[in-house]
C-alpha angles and dihedrals in degrees: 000000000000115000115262120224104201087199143066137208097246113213115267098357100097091211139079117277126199129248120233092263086062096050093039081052082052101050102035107002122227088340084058108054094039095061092044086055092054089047093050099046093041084055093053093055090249101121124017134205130239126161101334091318138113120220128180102236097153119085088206102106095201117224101232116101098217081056088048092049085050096045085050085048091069108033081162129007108312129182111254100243090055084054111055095038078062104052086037094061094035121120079242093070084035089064103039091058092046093051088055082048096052083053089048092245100118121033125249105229097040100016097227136144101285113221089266085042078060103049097048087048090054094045085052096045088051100045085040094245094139129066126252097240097047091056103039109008132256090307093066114123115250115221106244125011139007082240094065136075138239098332095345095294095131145024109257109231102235103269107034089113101064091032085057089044095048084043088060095051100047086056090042085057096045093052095051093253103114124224099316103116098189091061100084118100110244095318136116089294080051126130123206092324131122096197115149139240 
């Protein structure tokens, strides 16, 4: 297997920026990047969601190695949780966060931002480097129109509305809080908060 780099040179900033797996780890640790991962790869009509349950219906095989984790976590349909309790506990996450410990952006013992892990999250989330649902779960609210993703990056497939609706309930219902998708705090049922794992 290639060697991943979870980073980017970003243009003009002589230094290494992050991907959105990396911000999602700093907002909302392995959950939320697992979750990221799902969202991204439902909206680009990857996966697809069907009562509660993930299934692989795109014949793209995405490079990244947190998309692959979540593609070998359902082989079949599969139901979400399962998923992402999967993706959240794979050497792929292991060594993402790692790889923001070996940076000193997340802290070895707790494996939390550090102060400077802060500090690059809040730069991103200012200049709009990171995506909406990395920093606030699949509820945030996209810039332009209903038909856009997270601030207005990508064009939203009819339906992901009520697929990401029907994604948060079914998490809200696996962790006791009902159907109430805005309870959680700060996971995938999460509302605008950054809260972490």
């Amino acid at each position: 297997m290639a060697t991943w780099l979870f980073w980017r040179e970003e243009a003009g900033s002589g230094g290494e920026g992050l991907d959105l797996y990396q911000y999602a780890y700093l907002v909302g640790g392995d959950r939320r990047v697992a979750e990221s991962a799902v969202v991204h790869l439902t909206e680009r009509g990857v996966l697809s969601l069907g009562a509660a349950r993930l299934r692989v219906i795109g014949k793209v095989r995405p490079e990244h190695p947190i998309e692959r984790a979540v593609i070998v976590a359902c082989p079949r349909s599969r139901p979400v949780g399962e998923v992402i309790e999967a993706v959240r506990h794979s050497a792929e996450v292991d060594i993402l966060a790692r790889g923001l410990i070996s940076r000193g952006l997340v802290g070895r013992r707790r494996r939390r931002p550090t102060r400077a892990g802060r500090r690059r999250l809040a730069t991103a989330a200012s200049t709009g480097d990171v995506s909406a649902y990395a920093l606030h779960g699949h509820t945030a609210p996209a810039r332009g129109s209903a038909r856009h993703g997270p601030l207005g990056a990508h064009p939203v497939p009819d339906g992901l509305g009520r697929i990401l609706i029907r994604m948060g309930k079914a998490f809200d219902d696996d962790r006791g809080h009902g159907t109430d998708i805005s309870a959680s705090e700060g996971g995938f049922g999460g509302g605008g908060g950054g809260g972490g794992d």
